[in-house]
C-alpha positions as CSV (number, residue, x, y, z in Angstrom):
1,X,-29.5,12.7,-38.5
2,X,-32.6,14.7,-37.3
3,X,-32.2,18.2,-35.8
4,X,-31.1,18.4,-31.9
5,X,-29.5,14.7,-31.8
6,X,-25.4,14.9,-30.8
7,X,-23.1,12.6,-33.0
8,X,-20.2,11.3,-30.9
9,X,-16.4,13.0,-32.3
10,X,-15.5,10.5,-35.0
11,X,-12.3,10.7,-37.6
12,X,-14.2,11.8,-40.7
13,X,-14.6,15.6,-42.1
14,X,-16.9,18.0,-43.3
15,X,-17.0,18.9,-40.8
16,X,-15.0,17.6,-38.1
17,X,-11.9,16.0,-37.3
18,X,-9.2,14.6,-39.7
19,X,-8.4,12.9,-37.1
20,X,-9.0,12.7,-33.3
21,X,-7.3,15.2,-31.3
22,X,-3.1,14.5,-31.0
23,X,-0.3,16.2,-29.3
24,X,0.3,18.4,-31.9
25,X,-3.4,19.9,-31.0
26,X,-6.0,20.9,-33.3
27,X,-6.8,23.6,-36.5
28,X,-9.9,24.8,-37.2
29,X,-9.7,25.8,-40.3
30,X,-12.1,29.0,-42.1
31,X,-14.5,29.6,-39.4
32,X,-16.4,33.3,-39.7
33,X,-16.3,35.2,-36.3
34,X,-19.1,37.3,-35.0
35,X,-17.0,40.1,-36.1
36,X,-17.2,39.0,-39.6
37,X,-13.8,38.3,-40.3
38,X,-13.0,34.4,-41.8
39,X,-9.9,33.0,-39.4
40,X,-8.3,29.5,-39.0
41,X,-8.0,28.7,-35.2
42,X,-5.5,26.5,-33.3
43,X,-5.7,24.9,-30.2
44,X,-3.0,23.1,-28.3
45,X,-2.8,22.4,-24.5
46,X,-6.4,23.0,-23.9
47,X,-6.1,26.9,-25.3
48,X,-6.3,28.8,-28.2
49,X,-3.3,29.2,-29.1
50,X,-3.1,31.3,-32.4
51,X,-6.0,33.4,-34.4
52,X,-5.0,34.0,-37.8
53,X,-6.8,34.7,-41.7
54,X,-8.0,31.9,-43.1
55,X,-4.7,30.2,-44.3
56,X,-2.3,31.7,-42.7
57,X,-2.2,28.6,-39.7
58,X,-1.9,26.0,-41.9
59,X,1.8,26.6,-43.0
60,X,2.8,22.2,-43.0
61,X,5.4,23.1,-40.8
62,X,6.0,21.1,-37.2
63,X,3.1,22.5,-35.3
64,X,0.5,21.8,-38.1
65,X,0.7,18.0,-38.1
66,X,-2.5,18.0,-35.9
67,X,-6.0,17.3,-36.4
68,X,-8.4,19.5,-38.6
69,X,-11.8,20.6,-38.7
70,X,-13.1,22.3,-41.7
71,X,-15.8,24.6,-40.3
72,X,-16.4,27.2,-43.5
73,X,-19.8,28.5,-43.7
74,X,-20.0,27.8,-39.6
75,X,-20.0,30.5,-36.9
76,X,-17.4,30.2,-34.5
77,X,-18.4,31.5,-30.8
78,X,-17.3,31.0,-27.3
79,X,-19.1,27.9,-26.2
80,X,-22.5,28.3,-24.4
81,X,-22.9,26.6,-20.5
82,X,-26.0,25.3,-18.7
83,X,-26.2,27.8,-15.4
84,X,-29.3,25.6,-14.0
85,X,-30.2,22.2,-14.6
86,X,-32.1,19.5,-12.9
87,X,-30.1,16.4,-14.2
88,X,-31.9,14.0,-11.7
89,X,-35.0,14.0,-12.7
90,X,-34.4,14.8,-16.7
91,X,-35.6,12.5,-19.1
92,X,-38.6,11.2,-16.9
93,X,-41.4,12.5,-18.3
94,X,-42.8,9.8,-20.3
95,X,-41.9,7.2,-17.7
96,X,-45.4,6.4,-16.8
97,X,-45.3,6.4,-12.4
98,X,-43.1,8.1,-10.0
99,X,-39.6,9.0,-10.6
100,X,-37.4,6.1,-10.1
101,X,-34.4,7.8,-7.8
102,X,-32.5,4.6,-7.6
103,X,-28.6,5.4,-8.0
104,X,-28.3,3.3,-11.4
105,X,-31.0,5.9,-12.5
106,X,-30.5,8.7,-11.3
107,X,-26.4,8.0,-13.1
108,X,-27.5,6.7,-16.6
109,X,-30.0,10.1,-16.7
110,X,-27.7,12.5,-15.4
111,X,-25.1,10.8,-17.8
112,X,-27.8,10.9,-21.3
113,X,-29.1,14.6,-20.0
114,X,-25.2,16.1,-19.7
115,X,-24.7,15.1,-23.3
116,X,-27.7,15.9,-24.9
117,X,-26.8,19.4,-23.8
118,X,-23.3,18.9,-24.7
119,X,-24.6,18.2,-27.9
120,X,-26.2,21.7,-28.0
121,X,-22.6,23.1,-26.8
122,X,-23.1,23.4,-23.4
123,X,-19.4,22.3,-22.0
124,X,-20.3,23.1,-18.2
125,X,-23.5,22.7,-16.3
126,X,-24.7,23.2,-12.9
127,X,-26.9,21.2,-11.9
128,X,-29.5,21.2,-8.5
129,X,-30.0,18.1,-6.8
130,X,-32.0,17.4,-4.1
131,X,-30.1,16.1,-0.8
132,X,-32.0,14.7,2.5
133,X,-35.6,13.5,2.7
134,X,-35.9,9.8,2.0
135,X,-32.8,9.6,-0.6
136,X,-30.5,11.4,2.0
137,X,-27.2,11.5,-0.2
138,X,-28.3,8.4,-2.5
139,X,-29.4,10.8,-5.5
140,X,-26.3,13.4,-4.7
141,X,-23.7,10.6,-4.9
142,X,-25.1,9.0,-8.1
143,X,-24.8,12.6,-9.9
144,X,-21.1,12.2,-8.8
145,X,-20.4,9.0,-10.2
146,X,-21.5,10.7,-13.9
147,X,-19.8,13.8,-13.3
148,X,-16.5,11.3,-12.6
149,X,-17.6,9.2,-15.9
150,X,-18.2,12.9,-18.1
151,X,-15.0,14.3,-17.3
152,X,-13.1,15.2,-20.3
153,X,-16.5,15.3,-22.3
154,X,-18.1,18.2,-20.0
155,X,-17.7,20.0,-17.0
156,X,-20.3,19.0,-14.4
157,X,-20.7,20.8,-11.1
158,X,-23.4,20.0,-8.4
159,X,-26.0,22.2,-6.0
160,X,-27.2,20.6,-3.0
161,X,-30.4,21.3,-2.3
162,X,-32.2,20.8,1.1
163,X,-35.9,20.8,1.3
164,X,-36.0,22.6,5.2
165,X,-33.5,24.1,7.5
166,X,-34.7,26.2,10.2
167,X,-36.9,24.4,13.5
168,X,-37.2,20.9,14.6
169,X,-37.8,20.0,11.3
170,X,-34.6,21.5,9.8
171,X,-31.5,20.6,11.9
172,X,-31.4,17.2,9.8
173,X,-31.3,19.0,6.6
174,X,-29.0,21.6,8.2
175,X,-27.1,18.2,8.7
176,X,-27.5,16.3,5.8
177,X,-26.3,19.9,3.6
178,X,-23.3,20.0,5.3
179,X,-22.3,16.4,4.7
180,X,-23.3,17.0,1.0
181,X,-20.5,19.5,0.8
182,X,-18.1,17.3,2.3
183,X,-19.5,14.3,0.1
184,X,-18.6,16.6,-3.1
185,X,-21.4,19.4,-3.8
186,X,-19.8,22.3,-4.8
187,X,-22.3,25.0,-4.6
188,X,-25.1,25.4,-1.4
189,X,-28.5,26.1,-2.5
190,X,-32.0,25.5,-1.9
191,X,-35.8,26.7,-2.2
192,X,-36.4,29.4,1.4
193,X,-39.7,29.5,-0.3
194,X,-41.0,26.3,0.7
195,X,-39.3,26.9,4.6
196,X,-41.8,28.1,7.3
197,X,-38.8,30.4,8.0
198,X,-37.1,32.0,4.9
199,X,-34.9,34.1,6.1
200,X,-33.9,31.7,8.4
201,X,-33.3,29.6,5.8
202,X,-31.0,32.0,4.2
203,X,-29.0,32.9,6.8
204,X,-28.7,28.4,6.9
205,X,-27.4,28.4,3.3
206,X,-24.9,31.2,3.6
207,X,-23.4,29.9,7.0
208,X,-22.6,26.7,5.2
209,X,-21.4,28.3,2.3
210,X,-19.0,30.6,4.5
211,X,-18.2,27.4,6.3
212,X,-16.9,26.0,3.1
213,X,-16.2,28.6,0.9
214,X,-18.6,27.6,-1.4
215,X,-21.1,29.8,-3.7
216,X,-24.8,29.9,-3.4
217,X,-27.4,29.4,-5.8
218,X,-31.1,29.7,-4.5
219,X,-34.0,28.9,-6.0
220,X,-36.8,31.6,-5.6
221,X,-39.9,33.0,-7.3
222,X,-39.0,36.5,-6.7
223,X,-42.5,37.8,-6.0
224,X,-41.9,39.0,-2.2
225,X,-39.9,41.9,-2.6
226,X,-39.3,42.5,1.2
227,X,-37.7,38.4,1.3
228,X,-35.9,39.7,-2.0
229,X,-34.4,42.9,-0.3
230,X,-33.6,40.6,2.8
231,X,-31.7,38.1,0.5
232,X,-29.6,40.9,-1.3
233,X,-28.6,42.8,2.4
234,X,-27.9,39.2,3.8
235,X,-25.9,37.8,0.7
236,X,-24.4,41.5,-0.7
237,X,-20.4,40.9,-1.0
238,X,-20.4,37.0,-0.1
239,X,-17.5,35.4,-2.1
240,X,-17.3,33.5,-4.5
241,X,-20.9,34.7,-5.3
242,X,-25.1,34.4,-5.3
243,X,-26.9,33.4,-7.7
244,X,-31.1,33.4,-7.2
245,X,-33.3,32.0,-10.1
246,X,-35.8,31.3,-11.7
247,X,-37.5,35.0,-10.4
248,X,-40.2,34.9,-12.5
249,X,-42.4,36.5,-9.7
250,X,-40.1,39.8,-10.5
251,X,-41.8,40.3,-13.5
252,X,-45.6,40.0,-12.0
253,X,-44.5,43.0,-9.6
254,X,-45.7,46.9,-10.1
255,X,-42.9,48.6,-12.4
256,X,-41.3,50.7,-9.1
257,X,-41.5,47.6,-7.1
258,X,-39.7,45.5,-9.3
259,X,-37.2,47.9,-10.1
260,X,-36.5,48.6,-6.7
261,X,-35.6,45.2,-5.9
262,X,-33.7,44.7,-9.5
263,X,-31.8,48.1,-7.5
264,X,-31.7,46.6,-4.6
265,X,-29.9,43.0,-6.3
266,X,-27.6,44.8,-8.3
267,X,-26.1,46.5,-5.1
268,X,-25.5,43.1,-3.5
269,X,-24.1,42.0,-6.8
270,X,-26.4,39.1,-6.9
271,X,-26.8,37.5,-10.1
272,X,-30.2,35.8,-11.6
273,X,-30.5,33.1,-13.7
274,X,-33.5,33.1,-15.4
275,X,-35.2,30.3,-17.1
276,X,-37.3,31.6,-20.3
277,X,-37.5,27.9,-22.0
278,X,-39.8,27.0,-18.6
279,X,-39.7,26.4,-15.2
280,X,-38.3,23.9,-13.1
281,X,-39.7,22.0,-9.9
282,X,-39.0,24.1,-7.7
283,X,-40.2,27.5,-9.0
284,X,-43.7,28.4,-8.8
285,X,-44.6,29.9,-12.2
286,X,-43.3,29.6,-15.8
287,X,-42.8,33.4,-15.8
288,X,-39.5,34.7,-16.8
289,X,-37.6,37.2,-14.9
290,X,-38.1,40.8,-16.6
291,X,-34.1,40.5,-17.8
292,X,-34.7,44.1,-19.7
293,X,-35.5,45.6,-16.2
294,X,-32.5,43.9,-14.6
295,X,-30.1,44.4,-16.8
296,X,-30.7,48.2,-17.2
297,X,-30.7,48.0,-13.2
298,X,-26.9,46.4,-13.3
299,X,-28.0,42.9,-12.1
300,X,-25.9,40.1,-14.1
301,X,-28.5,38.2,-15.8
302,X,-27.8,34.7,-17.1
303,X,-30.0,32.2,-18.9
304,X,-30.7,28.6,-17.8
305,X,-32.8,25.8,-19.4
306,X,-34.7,24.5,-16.2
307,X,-36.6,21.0,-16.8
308,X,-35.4,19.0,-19.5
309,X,-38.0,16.6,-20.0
310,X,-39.4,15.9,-16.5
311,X,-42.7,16.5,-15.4
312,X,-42.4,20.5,-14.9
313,X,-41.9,20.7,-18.7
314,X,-42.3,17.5,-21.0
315,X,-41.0,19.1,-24.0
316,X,-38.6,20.6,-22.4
317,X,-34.7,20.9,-24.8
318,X,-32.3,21.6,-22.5
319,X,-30.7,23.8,-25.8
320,X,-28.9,27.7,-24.8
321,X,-29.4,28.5,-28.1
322,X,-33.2,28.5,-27.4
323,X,-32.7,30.0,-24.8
324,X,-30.9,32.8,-26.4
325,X,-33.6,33.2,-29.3
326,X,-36.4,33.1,-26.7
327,X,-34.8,36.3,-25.0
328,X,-34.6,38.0,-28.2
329,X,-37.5,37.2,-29.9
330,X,-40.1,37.3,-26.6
331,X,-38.0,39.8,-24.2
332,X,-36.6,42.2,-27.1
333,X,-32.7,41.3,-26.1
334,X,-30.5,41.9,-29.7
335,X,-28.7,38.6,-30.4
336,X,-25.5,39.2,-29.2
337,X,-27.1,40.3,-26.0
338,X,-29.1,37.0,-25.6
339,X,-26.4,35.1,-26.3
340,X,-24.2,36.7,-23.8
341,X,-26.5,35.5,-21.2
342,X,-25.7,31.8,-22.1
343,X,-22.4,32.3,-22.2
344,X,-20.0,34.8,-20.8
345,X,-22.7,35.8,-17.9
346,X,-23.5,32.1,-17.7
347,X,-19.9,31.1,-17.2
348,X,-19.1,34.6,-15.0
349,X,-21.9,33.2,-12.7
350,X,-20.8,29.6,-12.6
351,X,-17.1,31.2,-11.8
352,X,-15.5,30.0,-15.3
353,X,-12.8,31.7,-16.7
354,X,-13.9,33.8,-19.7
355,X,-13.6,32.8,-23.3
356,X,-12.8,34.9,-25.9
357,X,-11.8,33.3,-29.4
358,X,-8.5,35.2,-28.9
359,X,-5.0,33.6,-28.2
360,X,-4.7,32.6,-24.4
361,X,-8.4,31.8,-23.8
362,X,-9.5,28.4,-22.9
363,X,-10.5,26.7,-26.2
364,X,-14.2,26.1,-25.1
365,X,-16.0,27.0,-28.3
366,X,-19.2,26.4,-30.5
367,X,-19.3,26.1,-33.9
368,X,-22.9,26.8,-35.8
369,X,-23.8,26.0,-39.3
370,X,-24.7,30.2,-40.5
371,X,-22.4,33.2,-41.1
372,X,-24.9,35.7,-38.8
373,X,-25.4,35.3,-35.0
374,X,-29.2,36.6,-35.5
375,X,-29.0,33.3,-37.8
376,X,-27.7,31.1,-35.9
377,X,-30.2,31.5,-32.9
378,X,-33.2,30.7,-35.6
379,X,-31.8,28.3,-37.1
380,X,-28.4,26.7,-35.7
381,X,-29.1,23.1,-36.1
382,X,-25.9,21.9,-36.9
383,X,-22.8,22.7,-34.3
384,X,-19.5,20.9,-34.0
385,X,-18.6,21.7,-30.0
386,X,-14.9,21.6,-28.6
387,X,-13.9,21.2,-25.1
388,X,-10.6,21.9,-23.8
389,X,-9.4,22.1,-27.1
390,X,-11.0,19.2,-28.6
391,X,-13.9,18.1,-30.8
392,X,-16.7,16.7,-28.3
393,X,-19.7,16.4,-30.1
394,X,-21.3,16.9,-33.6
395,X,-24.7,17.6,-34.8
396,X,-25.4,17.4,-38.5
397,X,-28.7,18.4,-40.1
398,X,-29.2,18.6,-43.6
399,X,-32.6,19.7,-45.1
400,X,-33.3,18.6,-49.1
401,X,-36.1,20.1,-51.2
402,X,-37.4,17.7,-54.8
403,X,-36.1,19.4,-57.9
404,X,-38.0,23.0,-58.3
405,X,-37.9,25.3,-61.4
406,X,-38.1,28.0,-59.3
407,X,-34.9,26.5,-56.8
408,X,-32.8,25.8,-59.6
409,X,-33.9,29.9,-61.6
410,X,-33.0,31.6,-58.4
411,X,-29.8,29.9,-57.8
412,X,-30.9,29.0,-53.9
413,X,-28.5,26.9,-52.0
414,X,-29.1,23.0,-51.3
415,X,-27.2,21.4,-49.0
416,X,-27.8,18.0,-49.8
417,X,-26.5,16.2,-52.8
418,X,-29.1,13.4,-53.2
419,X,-32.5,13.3,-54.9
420,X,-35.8,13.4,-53.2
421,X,-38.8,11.9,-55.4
């Protein structure tokens, strides 16, 4: 199967399940660590339930009947999440005319877009959808319908995303992003960029979200650091959080400038999800936010795919791992650094618990054909993902060379058994 296509869980091995998942729960059986050590793994109730050497798990005894996966020579890691997608509009950009936003879809691209990224290991996303103009709710309520069909496969949670809120013009979107809340968004965001008033629209968002106890997540270019500052003393200790992305303008600021703000952010405990596969519709550039900068500054900094597929980026992969090699290879982030910001600062921002492939964590992991993390970010093709302790998708790649002289004198691996001519 070619690189970057998801296989659904099936009962054969090598690897994968023995099995699907049963009450007895699940071993993974000889997976390497980013520590280095080789472990079996079991899962039962949605958690990990027991870390041991490779071996020492699979005793035959009561709690052993369940399903295996054999994952030597894969990397085991804390699964990856998707901190901003646009899930509505995915997928369109070969479709020729305007995007279609009728509910059937906007569902059946929401549905294909979720597990094309669940076939990368993303097991939550949040995704930003555009409430009010024309579609009012229409577009909102047909993400719903697939996050209701994915559950079980992925975790799907919903921004709604007005396009004005302050004048005249903005008491109906004021209106309609209330009624999204009530309707089943659970995060309040939007663009103040494109609002006459931005501050305005700020203090808009944050009401609502006080109103309902929800977080915020706001899309901005970053580039005005006086709207930045105003943001961060506005938003500074709102619970259960702020997120702003794609702040590529950040990075087009003087040095001082930019770290002032990146100061002035950290104070308010304001995270930003940057995007450094591409922007999105809603941001300006296809800059990336200087991450170096605000990191060193104290901001939480996660990673986000943007456009997958639409018109703001046709080639767009919706993949965390190339997310995580773009920040170290093109924003000098070591691996393990990079790959934080897809997945414990990702999940920290979208208010998941944290995962640890430790007893007691939730059993949300990603398993990637290569013994390195460095390794895995090139070239981690092939992942078996597992959410809430079971097998959820598979991706196998296998690459074959013809018969060489020179393959067969210096003893390099193949991992294919059949003949090329």
């Amino acid at each position: 199967m070619p690189p970057g296509q998801p296989q659904p869980p099936h009962s054969s091995s090598s690897p994968g399940s023995s099995g699907r998942t049963g009450p007895d729960g699940l071993l993974l059986c000889g997976a390497r660590l980013a520590d280095g050590r080789t472990v079996d793994v079991r899962l039962a109730g949605g958690r990990i339930e027991a870390v041991g050497t490779a071996g020492s798990l699979d005793a035959g005894g009561p709690r052993d009947r369940g399903a295996r996966v054999d994952l030597g020579g894969y990397l085991l890691l804390p699964a990856p999440v998707e901190p901003h997608a646009h899930l509505d509009t995915a997928l369109t950009a070969d479709g020729g005319g305007p995007v279609s936003y009728d509910p059937e879809d906007v569902q059946r691209r929401t549905t294909e877009a979720a597990l094309l990224q669940l076939g990368h290991g993303a097991t939550a996303v949040r995704a930003h959808v555009r409430v009010g103009d024309v579609q009012g709710l229409g577009v909102l309520t047909a993400v719903l319908r697939a996050r209701r069909a994915l559950r079980g496969l992925t975790g799907l949670t919903t921004v709604a995303v007005p396009r004005v809120l302050t004048g005249t013009a903005g008491a109906e979107g004021l209106a309609m992003l209330r009624d999204a809340v009530k309707a089943g968004a659970c995060v309040v965001g939007g663009c103040p960029d494109v609002d006459p008033d931005p501050t305005g629209y700020v203090e808009a968002v944050l009401e609502v979200a006080s109103e309902h106890g929800c977080p915020v997540d706001l899309h901005t270019d970053g580039a005005d650091p006086a709207r930045l500052a105003r943001i961060a003393a506005m938003a500074g200790g709102l619970r259960p959080g702020v997120a702003l992305g794609p702040c590529g303008g950040l990075s087009r600021l003087p040095a001082g400038a930019a770290a002032r703000a990146a100061d002035r952010l950290a104070a308010a405990g304001v995270a930003v999800v940057c995007l450094p596969q591409g922007g999105c519709g809603d941001a300006e550039g296809r800059d990336t936010a200087p991450v170096r900068l605000l990191r060193a500054a104290g901001v939480r900094v996660a990673a986000g795919s943007g456009a997958l597929r639409d018109v703001s980026n046709p080639v767009g992969r919706g993949d965390p791992l190339e997310a995580a090699y773009l920040l170290a290879s093109r924003h000098g982030l070591r691996p393990e650094d990079a790959y934080d910001a897809v997945s414990a600062s990702a999940r920290a921002v979208l208010g998941l618990p944290e995962v640890r492939v430790e007893a007691g964590f939730p059993a949300e992991l990603l398993a990637v054909r290569g013994d390195r993390l460095a390794g895995a970010l090139s070239l981690g093709y092939s992942r078996v993902v597992v959410h809430r302790g079971r097998v959820v998708a598979r991706t196998s790649a296998v690459r074959e060379f013809c018969d060489s002289a020179a393959i067969a004198e210096l003893g390099l691996p193949r991992q294919g058994r059949g003949e090329l001519s």
